[in-house]
KOLFI-312759 format. One record per residue (C-alpha): residue number from 0; x, y, z. Coordinates in Angstrom, 3 decimals, always signed. Example, Ala and Ser with C-alpha at 12.3 -4.5 7.8 and 13.67 -1.06 7.14 Angstrom:
REM KOLFI-312759
<site 0, <+12.300, -4.500, +7.800>>
<site 1, <+13.670, -1.060, +7.140>>
//
This chain:
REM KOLFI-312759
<site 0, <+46.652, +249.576, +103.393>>
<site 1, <+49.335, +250.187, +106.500>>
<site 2, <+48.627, +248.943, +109.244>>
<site 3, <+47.301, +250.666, +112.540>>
<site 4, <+47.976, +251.240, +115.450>>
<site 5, <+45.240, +247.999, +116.502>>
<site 6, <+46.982, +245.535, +113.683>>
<site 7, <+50.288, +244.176, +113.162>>
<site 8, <+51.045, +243.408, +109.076>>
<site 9, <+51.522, +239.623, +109.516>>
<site 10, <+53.157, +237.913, +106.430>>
<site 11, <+52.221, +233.741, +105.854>>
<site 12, <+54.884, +232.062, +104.052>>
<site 13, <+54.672, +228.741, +102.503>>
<site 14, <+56.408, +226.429, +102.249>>
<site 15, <+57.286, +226.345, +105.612>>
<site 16, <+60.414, +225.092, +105.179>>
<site 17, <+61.639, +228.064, +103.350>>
<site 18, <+59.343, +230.460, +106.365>>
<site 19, <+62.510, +231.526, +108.288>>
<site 20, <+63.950, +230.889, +111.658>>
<site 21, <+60.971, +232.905, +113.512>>
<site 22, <+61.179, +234.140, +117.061>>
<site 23, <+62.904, +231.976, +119.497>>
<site 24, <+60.402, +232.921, +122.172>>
<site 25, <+57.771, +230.424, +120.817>>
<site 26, <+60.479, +227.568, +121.725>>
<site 27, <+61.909, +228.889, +124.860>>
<site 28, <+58.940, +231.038, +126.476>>
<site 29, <+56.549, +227.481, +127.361>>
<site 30, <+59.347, +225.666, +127.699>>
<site 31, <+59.943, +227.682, +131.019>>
<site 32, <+56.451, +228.505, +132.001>>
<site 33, <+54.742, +225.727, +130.735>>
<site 34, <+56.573, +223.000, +131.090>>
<site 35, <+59.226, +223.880, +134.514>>
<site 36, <+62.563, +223.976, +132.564>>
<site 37, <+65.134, +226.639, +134.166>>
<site 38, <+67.268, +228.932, +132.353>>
<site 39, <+70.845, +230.365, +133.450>>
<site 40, <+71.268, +234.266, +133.654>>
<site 41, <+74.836, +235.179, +131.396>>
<site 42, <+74.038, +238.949, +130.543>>
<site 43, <+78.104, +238.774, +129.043>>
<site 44, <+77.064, +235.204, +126.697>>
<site 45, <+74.764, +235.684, +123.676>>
<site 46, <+73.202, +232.535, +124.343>>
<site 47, <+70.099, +230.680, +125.985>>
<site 48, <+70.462, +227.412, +128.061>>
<site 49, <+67.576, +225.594, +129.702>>
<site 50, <+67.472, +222.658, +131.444>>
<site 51, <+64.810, +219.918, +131.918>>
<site 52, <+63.281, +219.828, +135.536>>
<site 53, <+64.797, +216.048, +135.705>>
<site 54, <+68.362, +217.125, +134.852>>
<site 55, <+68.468, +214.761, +131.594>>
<site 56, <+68.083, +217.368, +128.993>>
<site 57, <+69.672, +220.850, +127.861>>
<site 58, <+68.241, +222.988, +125.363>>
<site 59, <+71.185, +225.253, +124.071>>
<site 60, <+70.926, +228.529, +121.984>>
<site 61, <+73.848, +230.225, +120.652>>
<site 62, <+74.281, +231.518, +117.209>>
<site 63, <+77.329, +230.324, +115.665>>
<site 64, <+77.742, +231.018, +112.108>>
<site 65, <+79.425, +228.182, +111.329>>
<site 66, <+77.129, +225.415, +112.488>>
<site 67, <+74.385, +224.552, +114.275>>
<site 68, <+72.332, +227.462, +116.248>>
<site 69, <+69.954, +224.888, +118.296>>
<site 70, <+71.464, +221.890, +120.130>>
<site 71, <+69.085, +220.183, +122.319>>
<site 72, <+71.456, +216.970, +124.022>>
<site 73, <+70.091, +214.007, +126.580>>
<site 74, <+71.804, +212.322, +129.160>>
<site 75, <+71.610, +208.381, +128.703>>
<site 76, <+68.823, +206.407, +130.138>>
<site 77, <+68.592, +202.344, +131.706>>
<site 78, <+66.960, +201.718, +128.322>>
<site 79, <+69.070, +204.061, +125.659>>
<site 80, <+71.947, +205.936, +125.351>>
<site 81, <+72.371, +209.605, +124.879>>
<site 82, <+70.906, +211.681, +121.915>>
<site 83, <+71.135, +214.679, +120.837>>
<site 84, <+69.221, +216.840, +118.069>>
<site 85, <+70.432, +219.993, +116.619>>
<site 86, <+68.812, +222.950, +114.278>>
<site 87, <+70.498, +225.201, +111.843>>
<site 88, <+69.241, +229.550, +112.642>>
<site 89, <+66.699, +229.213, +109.727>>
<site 90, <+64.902, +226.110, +111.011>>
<site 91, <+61.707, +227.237, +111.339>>
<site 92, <+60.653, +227.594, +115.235>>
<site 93, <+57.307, +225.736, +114.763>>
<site 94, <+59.463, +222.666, +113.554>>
<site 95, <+61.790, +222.705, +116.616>>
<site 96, <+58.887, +223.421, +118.608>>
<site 97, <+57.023, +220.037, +117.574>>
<site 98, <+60.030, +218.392, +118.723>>
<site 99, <+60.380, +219.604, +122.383>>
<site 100, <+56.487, +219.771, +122.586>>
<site 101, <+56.564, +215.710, +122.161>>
<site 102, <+59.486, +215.684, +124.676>>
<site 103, <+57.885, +217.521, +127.700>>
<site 104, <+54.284, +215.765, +126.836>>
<site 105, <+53.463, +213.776, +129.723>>
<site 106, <+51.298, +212.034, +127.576>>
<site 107, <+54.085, +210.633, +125.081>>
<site 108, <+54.342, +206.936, +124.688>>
<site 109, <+58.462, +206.170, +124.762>>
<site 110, <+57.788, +203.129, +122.920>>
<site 111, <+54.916, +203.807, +120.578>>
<site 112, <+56.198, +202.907, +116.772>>
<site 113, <+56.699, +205.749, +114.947>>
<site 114, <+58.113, +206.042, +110.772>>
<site 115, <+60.086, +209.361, +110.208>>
<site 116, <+59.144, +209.362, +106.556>>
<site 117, <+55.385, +208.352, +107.119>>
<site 118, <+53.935, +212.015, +107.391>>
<site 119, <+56.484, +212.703, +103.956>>
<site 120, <+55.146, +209.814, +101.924>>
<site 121, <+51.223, +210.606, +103.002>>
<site 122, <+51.859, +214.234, +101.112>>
<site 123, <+53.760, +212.841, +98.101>>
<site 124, <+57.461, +213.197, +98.665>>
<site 125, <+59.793, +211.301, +96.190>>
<site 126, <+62.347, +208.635, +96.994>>
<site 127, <+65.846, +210.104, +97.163>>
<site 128, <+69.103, +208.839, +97.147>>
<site 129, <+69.816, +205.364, +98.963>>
<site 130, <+67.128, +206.212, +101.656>>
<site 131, <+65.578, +209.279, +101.807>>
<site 132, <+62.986, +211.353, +100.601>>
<site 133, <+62.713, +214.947, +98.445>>
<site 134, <+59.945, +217.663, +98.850>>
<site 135, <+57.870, +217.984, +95.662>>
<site 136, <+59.376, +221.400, +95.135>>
<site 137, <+62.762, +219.695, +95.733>>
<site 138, <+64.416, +221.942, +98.109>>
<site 139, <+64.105, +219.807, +101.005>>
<site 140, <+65.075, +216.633, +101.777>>
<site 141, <+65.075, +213.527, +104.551>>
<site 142, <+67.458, +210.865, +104.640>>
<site 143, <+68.387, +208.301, +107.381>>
<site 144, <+72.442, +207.167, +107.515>>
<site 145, <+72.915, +203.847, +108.862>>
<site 146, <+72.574, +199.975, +108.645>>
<site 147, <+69.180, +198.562, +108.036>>
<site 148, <+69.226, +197.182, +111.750>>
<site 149, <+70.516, +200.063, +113.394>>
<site 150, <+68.369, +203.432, +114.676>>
<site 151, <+70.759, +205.168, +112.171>>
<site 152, <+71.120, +209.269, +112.528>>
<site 153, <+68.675, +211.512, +110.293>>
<site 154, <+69.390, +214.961, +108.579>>
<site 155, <+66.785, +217.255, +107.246>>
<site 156, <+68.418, +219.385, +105.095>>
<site 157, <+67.138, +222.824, +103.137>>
<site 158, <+68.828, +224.074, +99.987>>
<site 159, <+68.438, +226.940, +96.937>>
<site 160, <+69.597, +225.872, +93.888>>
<site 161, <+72.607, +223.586, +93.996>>
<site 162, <+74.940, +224.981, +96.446>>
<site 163, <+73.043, +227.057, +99.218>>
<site 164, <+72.135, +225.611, +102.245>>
<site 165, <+69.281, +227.214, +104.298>>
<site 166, <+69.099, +225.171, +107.184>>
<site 167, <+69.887, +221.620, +108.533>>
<site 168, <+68.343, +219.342, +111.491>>
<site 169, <+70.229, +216.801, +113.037>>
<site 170, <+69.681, +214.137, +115.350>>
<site 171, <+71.805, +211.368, +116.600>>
<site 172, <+71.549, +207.722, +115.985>>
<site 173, <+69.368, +207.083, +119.687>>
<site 174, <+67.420, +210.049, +119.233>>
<site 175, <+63.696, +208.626, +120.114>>
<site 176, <+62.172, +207.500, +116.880>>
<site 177, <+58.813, +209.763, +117.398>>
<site 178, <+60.972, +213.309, +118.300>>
<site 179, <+62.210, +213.125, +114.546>>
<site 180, <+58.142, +212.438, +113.229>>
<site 181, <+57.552, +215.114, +115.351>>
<site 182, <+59.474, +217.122, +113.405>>
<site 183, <+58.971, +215.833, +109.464>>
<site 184, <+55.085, +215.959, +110.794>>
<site 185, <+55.382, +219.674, +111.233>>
<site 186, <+57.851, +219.802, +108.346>>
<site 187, <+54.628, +218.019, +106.069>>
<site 188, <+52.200, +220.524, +107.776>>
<site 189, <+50.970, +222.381, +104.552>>
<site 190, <+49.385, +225.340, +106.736>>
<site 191, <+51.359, +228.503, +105.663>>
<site 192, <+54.123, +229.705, +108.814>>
<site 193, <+53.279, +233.464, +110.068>>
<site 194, <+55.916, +235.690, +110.334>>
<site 195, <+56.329, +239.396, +111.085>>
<site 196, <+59.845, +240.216, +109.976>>
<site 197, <+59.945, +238.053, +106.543>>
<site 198, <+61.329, +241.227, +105.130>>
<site 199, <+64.886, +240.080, +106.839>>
<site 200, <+64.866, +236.540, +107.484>>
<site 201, <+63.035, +234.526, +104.177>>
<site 202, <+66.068, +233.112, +102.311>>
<site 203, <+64.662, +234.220, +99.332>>
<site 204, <+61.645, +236.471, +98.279>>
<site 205, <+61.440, +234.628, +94.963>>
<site 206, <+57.526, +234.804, +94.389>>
<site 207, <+58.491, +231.376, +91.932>>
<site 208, <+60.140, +229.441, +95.049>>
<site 209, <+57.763, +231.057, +98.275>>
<site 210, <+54.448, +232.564, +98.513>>
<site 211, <+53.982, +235.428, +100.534>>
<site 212, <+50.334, +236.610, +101.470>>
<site 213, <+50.418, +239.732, +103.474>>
<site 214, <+47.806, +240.065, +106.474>>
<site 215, <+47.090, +243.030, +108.782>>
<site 216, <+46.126, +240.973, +111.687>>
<site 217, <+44.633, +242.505, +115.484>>
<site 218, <+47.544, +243.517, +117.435>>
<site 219, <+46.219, +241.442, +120.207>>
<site 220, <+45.942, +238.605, +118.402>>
<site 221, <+49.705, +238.603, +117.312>>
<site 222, <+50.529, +239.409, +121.176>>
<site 223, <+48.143, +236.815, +122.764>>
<site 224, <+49.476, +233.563, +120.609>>
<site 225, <+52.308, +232.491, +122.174>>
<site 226, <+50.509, +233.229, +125.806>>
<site 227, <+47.652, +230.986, +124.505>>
<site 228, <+50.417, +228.477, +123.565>>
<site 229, <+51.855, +228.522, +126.984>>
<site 230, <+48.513, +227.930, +128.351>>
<site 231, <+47.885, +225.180, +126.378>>
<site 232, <+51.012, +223.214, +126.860>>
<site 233, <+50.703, +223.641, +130.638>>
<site 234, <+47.559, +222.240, +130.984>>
<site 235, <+48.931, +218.959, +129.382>>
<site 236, <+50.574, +218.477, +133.432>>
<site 237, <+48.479, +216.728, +135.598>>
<site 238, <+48.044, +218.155, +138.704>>
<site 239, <+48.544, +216.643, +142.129>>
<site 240, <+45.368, +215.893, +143.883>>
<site 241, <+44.521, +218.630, +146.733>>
<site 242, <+45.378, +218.267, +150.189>>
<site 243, <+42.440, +217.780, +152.244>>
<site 244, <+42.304, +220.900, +154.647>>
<site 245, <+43.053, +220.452, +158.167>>
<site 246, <+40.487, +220.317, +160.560>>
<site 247, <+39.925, +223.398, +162.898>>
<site 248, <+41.272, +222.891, +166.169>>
<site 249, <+38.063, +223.530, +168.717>>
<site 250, <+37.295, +226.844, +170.208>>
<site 251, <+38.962, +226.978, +173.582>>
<site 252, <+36.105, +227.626, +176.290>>
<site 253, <+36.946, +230.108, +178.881>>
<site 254, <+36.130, +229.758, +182.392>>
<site 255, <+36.600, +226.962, +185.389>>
<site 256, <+36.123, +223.431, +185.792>>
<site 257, <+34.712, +222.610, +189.117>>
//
């Protein structure tokens, strides 16, 4: 049946790989109120920048049809040198979104261990090439370019068929270890990706390569998910203890002193 004025007709794609770009907003939106980042004002520039409260990183959005659409760059630190990551316009948001989530986490461990391929191999991804990995339905694939001894560069890359590219993620050789398991994590997530305008981004409606199930979900649940997601991330910041208040000055007595 349509849906109503009360629902919105809410389409879960899987895999999620093959989900679409999705809106932008579930990126950008906590990334600003969440989590303090400020954004430029270029009414003239299709684009979004945003910049970490610290100065060190930049998220950049500008569609460019003839390369990357996401670029998110770091400056260099005392103990590595600057990284970048960047996301082709059909990169799903919730992928991108795992990625800058670990990033602004004041909880993330800088040095914690972390395997790329780990979250691939637990749901059965195949050994590709000289070292990488394929999805079972082999559109997608990770692979890590480098020497054995170096942090190497990784590319997640999205194909139909032979020849078509969906989507590609990039990110530089010092790009912290756990931001990319962040990502193939969310890229191994089997839970379906919702979408509301499937109709003009899936890369292909081929019911063989994607399932589509159709919802009509509450209208305020569709509106209230990426404010619950904003609430959520910003209560991951610890909050200063409270000032003690200051004491009130005595009441002034009127009259003489003798």
């Amino acid at each position: 049946m349509p849906p109503t004025a009360e629902t919105v007709e809410v389409d879960f794609i899987a895999p999620r790989h093959l989900a679409g770009g999705g809106d932008p907003a579930w990126i950008t939106v906590p990334l600003h109120r969440a989590c303090g980042w400020s954004h430029g004002n270029d009414p003239l520039m299709p684009r979004v920048l945003l910049t970490s409260p610290d100065q060190k990183a930049l998220l950049r959005l500008e569609p460019d049809l003839d390369g990357q659409w996401w670029t998110l760059s770091h400056a260099a630190e005392p103990d590595r040198p600057a990284w970048y990551a960047s996301f082709g316009a059909r990169t799903p948001v919730e992928l991108i979104a795992a990625v800058t989530d670990i990033l602004t986490d004041p909880a993330s461990t800088a040095s914690a261990p972390s395997d790329p391929y780990e979250p691939l191999r637990q749901i059965g991804w195949s050994p590709y090439g000289a070292d990488g990995l394929v999805s079972p339905d082999k559109a997608a694939y990770v692979e890590r370019l480098g020497p054995p001894d170096d942090p190497g560069a990784w590319f997640v890359t999205v194909t139909l068929g032979l020849h078509q590219k969906v989507w590609q993620a990039r990110f530089g050789e010092h790009t912290p270890a756990r931001l990319v398991t962040a990502f193939t994590a969310a890229l191994a997530d089997p839970a379906p990706a919702a979408r509301t305008d499937s109709v003009h981004s899936l890369p292909t409606h081929d019911p063989n390569v994607v399932t589509r199930r159709t919802t009509d979900v509450p209208a305020e649940l569709v509106a209230g998910a990426l404010e619950e997601r904003v609430h959520t991330l910003a209560a991951r910041r610890t909050l200063p203890p409270a000032k003690p208040m200051p004491a009130a000055p005595s009441p002034v007595k009127n009259g003489r002193s003798r």
